[in-house]
PDB file of N, CA, C and O in Angstrom:
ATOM      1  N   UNK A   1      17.261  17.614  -2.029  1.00  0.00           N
ATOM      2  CA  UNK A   1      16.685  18.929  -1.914  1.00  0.00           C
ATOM      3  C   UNK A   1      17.349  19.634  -0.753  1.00  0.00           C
ATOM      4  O   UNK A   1      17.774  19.069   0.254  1.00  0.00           O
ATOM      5  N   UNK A   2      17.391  20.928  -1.004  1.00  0.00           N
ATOM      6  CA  UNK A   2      18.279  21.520   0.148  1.00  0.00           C
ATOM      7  C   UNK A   2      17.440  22.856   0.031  1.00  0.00           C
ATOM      8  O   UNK A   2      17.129  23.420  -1.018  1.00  0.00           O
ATOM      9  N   UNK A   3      17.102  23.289   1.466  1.00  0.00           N
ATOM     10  CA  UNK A   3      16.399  24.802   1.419  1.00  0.00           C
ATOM     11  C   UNK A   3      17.319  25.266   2.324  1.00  0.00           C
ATOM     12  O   UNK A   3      17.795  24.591   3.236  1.00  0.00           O
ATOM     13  N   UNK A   4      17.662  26.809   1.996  1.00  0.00           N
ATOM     14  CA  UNK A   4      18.360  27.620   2.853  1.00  0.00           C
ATOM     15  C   UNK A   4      17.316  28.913   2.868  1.00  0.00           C
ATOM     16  O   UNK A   4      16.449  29.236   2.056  1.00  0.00           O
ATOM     17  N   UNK A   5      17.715  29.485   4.031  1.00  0.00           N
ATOM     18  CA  UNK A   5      17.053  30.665   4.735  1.00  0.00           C
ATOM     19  C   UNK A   5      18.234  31.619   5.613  1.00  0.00           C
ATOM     20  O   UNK A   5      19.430  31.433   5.388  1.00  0.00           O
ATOM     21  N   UNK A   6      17.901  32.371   6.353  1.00  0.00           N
ATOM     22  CA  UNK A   6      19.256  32.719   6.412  1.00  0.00           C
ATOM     23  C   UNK A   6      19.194  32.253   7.965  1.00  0.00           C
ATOM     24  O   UNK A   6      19.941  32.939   8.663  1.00  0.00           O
ATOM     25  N   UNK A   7      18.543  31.337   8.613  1.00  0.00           N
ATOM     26  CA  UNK A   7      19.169  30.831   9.898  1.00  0.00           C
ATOM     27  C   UNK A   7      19.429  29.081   9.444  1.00  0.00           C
ATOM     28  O   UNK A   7      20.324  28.302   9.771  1.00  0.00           O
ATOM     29  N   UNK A   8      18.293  28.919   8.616  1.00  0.00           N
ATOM     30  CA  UNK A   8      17.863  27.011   8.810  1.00  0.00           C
ATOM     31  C   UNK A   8      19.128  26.364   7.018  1.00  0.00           C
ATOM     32  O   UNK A   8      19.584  27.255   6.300  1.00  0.00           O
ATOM     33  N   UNK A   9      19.281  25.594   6.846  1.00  0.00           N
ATOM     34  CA  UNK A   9      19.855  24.934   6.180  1.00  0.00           C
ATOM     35  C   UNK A   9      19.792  23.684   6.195  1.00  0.00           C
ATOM     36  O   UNK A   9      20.419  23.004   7.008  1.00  0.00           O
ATOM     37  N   UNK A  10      18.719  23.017   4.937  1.00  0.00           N
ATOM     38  CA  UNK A  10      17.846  21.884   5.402  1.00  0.00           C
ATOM     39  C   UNK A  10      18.812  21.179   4.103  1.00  0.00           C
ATOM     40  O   UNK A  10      19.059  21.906   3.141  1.00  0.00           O
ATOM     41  N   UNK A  11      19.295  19.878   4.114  1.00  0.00           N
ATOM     42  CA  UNK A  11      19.978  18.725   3.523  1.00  0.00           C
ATOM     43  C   UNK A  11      19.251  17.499   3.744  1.00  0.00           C
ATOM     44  O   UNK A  11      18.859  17.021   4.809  1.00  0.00           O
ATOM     45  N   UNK A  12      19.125  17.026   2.452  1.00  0.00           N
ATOM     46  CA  UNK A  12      18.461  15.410   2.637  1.00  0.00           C
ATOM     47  C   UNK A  12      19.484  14.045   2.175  1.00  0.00           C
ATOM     48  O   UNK A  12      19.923  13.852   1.041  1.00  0.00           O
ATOM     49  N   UNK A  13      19.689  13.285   3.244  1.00  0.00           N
ATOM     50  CA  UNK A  13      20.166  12.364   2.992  1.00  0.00           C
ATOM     51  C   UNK A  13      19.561  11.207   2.575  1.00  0.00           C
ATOM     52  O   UNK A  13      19.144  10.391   3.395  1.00  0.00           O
ATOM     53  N   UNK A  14      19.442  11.002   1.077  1.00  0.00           N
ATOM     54  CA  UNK A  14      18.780   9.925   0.793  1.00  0.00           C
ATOM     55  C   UNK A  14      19.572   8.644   0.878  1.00  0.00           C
ATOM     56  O   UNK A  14      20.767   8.836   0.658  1.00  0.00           O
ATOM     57  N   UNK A  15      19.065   6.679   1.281  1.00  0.00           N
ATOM     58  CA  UNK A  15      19.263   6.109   1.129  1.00  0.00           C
ATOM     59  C   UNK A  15      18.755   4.995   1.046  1.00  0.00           C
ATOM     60  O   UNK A  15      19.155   4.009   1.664  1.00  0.00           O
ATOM     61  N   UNK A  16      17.626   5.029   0.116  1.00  0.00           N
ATOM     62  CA  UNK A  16      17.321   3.988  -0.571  1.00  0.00           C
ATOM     63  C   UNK A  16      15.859   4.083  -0.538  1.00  0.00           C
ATOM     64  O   UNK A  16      15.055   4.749  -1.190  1.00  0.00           O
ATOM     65  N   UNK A  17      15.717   3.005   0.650  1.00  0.00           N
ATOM     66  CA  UNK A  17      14.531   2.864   1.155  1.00  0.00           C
ATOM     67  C   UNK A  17      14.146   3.612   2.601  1.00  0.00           C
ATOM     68  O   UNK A  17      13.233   3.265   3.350  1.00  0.00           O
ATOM     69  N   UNK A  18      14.872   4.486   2.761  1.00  0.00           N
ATOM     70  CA  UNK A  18      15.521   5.502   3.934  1.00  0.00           C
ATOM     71  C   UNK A  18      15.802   6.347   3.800  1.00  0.00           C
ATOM     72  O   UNK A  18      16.489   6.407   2.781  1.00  0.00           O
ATOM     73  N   UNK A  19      15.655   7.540   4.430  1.00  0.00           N
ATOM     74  CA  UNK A  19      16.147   8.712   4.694  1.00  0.00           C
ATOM     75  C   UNK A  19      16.283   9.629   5.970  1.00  0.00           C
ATOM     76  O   UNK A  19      15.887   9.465   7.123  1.00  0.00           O
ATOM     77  N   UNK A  20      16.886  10.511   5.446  1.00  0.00           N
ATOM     78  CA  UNK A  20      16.796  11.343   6.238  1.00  0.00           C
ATOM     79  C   UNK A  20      16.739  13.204   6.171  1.00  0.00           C
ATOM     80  O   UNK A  20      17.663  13.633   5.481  1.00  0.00           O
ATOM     81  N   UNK A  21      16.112  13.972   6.578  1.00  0.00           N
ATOM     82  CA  UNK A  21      16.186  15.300   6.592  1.00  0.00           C
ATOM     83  C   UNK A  21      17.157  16.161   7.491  1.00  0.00           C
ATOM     84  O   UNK A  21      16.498  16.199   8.530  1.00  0.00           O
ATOM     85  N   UNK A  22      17.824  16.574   7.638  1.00  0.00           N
ATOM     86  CA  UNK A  22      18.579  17.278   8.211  1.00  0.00           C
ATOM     87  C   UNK A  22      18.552  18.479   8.091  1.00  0.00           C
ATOM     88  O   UNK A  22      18.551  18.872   6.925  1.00  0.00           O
ATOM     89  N   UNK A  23      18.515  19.671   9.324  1.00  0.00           N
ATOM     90  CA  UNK A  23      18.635  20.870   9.432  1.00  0.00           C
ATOM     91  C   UNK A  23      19.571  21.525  10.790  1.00  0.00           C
ATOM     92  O   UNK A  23      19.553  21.641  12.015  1.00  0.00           O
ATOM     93  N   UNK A  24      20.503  21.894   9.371  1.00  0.00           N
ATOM     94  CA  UNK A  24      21.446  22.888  10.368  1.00  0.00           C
ATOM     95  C   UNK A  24      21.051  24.032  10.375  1.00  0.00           C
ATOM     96  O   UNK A  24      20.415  24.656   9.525  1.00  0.00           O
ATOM     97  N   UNK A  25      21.585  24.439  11.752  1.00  0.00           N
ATOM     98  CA  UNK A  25      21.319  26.066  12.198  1.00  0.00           C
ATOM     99  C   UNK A  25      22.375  26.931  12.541  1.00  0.00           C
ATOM    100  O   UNK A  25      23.061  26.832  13.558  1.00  0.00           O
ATOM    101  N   UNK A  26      22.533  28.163  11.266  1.00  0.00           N
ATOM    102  CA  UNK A  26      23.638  29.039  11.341  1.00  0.00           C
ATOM    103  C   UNK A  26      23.997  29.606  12.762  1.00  0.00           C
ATOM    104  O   UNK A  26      23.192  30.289  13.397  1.00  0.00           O
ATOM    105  N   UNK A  27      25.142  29.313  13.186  1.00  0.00           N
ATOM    106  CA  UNK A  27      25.551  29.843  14.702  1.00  0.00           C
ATOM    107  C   UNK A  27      25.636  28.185  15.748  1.00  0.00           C
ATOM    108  O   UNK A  27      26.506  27.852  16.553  1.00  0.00           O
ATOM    109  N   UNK A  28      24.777  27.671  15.454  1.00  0.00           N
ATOM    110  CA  UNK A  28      24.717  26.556  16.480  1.00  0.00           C
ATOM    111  C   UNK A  28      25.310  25.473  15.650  1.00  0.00           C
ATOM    112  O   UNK A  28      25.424  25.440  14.425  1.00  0.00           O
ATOM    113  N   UNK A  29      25.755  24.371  16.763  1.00  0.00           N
ATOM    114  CA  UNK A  29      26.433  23.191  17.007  1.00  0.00           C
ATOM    115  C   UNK A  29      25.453  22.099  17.010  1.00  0.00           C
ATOM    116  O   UNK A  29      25.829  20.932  17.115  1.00  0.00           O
ATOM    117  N   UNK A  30      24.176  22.428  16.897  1.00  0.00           N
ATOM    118  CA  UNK A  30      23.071  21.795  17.424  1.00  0.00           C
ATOM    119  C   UNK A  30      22.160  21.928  15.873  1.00  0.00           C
ATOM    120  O   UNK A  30      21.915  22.916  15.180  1.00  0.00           O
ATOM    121  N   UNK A  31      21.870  20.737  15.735  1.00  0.00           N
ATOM    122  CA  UNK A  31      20.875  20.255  14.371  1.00  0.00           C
ATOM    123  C   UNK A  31      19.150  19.102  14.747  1.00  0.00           C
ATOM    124  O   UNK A  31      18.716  18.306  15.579  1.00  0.00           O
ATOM    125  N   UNK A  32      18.815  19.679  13.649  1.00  0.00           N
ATOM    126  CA  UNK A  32      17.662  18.971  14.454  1.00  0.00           C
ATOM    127  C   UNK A  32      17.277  17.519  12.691  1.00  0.00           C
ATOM    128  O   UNK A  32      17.832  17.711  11.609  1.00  0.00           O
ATOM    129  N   UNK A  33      16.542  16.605  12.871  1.00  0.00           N
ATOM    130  CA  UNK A  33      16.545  15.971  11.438  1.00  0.00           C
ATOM    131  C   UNK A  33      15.123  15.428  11.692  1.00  0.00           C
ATOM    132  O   UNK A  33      14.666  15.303  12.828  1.00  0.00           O
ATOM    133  N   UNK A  34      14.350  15.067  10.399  1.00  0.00           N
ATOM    134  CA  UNK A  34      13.352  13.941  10.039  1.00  0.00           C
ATOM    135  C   UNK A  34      13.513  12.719   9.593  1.00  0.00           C
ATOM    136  O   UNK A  34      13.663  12.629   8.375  1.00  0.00           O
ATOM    137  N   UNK A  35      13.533  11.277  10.506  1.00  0.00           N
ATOM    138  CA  UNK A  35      13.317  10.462   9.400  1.00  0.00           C
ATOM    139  C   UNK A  35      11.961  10.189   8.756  1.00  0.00           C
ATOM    140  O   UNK A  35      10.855  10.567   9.141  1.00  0.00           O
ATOM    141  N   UNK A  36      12.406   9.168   7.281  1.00  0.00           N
ATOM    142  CA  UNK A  36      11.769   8.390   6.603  1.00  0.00           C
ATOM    143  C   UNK A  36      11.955   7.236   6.011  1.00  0.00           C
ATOM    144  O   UNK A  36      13.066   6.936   5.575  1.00  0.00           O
ATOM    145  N   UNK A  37      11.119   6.594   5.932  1.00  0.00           N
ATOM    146  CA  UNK A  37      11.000   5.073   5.366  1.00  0.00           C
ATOM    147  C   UNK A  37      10.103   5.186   4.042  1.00  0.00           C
ATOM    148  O   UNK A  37       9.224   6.004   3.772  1.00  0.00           O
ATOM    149  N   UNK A  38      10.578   4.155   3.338  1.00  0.00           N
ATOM    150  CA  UNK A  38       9.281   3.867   2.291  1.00  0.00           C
ATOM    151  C   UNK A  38       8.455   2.546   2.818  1.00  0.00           C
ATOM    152  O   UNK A  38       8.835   1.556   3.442  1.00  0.00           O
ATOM    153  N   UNK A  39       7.101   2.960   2.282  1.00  0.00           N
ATOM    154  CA  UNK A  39       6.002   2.011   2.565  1.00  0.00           C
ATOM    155  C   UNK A  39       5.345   2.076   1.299  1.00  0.00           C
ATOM    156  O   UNK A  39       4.718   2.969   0.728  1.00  0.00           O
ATOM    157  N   UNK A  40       5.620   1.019   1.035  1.00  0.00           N
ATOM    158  CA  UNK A  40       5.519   0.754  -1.046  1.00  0.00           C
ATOM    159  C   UNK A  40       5.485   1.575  -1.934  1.00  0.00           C
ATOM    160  O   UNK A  40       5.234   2.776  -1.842  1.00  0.00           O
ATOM    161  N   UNK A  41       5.708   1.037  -2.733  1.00  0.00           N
ATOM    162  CA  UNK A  41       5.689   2.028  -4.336  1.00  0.00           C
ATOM    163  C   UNK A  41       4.906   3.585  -3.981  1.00  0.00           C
ATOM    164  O   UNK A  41       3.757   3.945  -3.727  1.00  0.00           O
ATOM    165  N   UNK A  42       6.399   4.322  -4.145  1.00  0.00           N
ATOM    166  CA  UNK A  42       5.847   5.859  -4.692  1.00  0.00           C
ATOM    167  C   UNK A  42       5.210   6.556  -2.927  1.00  0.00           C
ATOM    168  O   UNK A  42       4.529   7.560  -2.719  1.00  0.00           O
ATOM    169  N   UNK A  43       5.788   5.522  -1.906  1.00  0.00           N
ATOM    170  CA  UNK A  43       5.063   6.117  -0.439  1.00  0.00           C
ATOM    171  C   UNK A  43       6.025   6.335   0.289  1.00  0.00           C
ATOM    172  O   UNK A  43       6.790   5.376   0.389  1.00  0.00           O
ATOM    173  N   UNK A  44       6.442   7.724   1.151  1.00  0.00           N
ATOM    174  CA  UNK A  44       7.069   7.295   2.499  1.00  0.00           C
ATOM    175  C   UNK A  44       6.820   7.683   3.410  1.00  0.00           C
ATOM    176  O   UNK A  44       6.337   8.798   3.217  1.00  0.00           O
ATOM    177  N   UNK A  45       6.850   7.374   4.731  1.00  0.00           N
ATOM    178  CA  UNK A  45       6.818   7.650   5.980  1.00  0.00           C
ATOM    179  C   UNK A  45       7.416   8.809   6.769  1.00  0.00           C
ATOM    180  O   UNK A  45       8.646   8.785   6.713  1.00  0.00           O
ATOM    181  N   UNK A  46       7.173   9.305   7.122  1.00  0.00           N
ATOM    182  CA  UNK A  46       7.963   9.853   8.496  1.00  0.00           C
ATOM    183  C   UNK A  46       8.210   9.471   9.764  1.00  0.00           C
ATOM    184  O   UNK A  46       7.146   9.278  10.353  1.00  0.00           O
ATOM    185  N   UNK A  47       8.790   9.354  10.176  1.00  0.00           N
ATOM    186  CA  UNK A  47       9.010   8.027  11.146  1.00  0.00           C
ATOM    187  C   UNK A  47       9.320   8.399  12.473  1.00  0.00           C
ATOM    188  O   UNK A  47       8.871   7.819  13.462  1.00  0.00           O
ATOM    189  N   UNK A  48      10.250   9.569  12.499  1.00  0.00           N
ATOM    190  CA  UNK A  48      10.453  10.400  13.222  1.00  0.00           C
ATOM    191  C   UNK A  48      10.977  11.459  13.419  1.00  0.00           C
ATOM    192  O   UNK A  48      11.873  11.578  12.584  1.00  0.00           O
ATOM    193  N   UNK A  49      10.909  12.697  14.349  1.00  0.00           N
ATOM    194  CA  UNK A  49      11.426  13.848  14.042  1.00  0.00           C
ATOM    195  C   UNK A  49      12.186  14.389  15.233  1.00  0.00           C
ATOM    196  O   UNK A  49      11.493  14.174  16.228  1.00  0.00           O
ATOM    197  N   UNK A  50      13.289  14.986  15.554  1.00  0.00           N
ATOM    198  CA  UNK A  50      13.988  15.456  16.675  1.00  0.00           C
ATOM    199  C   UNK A  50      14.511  16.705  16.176  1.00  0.00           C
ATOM    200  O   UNK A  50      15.092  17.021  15.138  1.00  0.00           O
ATOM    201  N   UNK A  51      14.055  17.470  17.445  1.00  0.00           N
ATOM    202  CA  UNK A  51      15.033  19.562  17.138  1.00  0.00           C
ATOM    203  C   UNK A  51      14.996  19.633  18.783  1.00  0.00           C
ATOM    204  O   UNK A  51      14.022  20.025  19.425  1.00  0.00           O
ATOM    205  N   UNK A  52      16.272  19.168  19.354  1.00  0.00           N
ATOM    206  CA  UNK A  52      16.731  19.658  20.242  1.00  0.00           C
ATOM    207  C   UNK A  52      16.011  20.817  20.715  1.00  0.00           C
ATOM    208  O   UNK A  52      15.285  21.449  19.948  1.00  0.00           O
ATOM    209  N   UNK A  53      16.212  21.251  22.348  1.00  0.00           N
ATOM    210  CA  UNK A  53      15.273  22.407  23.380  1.00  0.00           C
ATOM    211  C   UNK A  53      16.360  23.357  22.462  1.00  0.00           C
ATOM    212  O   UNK A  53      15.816  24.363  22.006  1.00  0.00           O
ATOM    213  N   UNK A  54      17.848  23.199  22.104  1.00  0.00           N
ATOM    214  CA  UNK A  54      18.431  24.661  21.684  1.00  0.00           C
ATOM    215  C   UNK A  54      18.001  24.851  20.737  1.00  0.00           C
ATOM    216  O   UNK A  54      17.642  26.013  20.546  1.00  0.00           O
ATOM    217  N   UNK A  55      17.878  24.263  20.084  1.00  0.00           N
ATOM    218  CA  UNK A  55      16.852  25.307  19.059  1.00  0.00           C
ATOM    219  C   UNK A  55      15.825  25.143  18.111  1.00  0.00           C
ATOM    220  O   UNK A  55      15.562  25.071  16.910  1.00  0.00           O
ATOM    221  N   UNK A  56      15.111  25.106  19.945  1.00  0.00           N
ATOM    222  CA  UNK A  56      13.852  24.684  19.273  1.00  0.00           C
ATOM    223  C   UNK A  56      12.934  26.289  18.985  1.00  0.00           C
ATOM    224  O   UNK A  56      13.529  27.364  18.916  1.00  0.00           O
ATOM    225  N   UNK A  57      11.587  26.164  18.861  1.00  0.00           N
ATOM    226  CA  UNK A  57      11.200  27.559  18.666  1.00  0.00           C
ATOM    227  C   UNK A  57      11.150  28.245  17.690  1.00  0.00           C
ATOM    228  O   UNK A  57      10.365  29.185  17.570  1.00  0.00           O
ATOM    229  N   UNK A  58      12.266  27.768  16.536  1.00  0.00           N
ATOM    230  CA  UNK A  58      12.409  28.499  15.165  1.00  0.00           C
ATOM    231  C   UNK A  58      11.761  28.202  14.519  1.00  0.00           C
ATOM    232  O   UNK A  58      11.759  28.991  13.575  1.00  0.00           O
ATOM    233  N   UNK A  59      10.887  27.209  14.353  1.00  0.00           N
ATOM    234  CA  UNK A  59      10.208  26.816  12.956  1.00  0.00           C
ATOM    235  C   UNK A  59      11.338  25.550  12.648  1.00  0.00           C
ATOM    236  O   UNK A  59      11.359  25.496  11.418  1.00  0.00           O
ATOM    237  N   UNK A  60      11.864  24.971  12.941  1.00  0.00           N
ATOM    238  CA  UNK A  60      12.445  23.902  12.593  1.00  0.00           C
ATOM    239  C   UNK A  60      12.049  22.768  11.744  1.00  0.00           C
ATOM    240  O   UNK A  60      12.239  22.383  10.590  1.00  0.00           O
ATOM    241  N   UNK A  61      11.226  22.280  13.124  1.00  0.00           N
ATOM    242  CA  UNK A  61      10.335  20.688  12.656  1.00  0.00           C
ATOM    243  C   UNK A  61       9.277  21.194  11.446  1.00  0.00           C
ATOM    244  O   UNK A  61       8.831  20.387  10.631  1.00  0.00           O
ATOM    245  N   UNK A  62       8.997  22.338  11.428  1.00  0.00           N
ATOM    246  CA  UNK A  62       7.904  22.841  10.517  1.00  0.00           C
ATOM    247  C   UNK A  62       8.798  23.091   9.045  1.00  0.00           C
ATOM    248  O   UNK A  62       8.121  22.951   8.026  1.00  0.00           O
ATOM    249  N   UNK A  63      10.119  23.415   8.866  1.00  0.00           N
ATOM    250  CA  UNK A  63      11.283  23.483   7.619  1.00  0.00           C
ATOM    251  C   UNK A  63      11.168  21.960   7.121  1.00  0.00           C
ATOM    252  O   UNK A  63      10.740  21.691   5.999  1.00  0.00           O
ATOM    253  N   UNK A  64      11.651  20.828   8.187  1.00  0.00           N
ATOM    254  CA  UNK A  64      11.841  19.870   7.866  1.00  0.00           C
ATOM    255  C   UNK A  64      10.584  19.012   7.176  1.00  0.00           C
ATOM    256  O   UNK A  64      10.742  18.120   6.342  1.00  0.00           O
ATOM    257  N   UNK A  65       9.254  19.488   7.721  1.00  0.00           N
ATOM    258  CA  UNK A  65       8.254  18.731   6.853  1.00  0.00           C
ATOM    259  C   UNK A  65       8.227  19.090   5.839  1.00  0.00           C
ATOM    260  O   UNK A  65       8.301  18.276   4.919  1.00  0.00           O
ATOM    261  N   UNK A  66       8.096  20.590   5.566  1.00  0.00           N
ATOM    262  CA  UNK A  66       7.706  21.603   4.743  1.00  0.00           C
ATOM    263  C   UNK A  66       8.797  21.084   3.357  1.00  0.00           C
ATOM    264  O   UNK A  66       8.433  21.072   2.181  1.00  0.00           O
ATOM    265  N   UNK A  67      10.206  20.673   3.865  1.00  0.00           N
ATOM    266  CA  UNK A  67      11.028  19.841   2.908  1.00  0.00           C
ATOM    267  C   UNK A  67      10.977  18.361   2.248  1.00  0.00           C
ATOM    268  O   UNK A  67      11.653  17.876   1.341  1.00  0.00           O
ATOM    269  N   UNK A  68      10.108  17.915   2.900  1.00  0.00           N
ATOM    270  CA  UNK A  68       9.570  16.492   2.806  1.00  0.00           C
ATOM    271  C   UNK A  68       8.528  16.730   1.753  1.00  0.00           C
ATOM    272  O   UNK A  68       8.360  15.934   0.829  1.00  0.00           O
ATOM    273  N   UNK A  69       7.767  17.925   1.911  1.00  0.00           N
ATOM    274  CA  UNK A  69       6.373  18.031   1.097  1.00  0.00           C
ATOM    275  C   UNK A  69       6.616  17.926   0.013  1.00  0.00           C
ATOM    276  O   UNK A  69       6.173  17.127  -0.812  1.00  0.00           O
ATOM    277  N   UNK A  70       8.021  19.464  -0.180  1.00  0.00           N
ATOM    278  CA  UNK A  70       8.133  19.846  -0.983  1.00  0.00           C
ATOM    279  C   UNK A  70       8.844  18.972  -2.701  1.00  0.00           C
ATOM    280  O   UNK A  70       8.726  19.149  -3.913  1.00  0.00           O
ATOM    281  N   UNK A  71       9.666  17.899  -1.634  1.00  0.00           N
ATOM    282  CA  UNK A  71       9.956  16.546  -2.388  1.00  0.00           C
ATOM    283  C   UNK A  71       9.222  16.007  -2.636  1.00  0.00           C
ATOM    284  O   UNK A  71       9.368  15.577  -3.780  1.00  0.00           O
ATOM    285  N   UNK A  72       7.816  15.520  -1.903  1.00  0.00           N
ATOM    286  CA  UNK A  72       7.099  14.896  -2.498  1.00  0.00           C
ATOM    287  C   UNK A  72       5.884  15.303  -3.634  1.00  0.00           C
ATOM    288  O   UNK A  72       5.161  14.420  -4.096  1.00  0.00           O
ATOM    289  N   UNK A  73       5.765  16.501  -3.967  1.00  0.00           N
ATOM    290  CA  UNK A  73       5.328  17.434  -5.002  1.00  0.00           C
ATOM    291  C   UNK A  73       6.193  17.400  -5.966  1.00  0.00           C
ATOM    292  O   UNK A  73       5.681  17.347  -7.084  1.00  0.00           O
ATOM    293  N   UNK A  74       7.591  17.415  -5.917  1.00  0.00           N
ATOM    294  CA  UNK A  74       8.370  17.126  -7.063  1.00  0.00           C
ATOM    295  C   UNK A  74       9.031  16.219  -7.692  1.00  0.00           C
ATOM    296  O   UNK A  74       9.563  16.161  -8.801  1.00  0.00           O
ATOM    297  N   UNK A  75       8.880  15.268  -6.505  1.00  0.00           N
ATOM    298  CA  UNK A  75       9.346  13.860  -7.513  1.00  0.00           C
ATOM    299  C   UNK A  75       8.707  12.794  -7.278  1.00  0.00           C
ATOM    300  O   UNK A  75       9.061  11.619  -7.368  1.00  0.00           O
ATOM    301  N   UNK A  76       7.131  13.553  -6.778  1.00  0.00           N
ATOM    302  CA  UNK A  76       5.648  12.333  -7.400  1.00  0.00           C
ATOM    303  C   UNK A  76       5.658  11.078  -6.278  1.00  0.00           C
ATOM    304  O   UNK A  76       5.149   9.978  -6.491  1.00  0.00           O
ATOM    305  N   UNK A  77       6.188  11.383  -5.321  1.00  0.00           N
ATOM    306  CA  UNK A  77       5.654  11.072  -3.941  1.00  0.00           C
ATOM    307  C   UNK A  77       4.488  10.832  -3.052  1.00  0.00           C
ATOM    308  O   UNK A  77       3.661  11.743  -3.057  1.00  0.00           O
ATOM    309  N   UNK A  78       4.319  10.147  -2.540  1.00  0.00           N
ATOM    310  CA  UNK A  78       2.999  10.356  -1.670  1.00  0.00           C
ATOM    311  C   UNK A  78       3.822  10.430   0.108  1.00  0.00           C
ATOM    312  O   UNK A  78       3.121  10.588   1.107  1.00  0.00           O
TER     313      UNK A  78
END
């Protein structure tokens, strides 16, 4: 899943039993990401979340859940 806006540009790196969320920010060098884990069938975690002080403030960490949700509404997630 990938959401764009015209500052945030959110990419998910899936791998496996792992992931990750990633959000780049148009202009900056500086990205902020979510991980996740699965915790059994059809569950995953968030595990942890980092958005750098540069740019923080935007709604970042709030894109990156908001992208997590939005995966898990569409491909039957918890």
């Amino acid at each position: 899943m990938a959401k764009d806006s015209s500052d945030v540009k959110i990419r998910h790196e899936d791998r496996g039993d792992s992931g990750r969320y990633v959000a780049e920010i148009a202009g900056s060098e500086h990205s902020g990401h979510l991980d996740w884990v699965a915790r059994g069938e059809g569950v995953r975690a968030a595990t942890h979340t980092l958005v750098p002080p540069a740019i923080g403030g935007r709604g970042v960490a709030a894109a990156l859940v908001e992208a997590l949700v939005a995966d898990a509404r569409s491909q039957g997630f918890r």
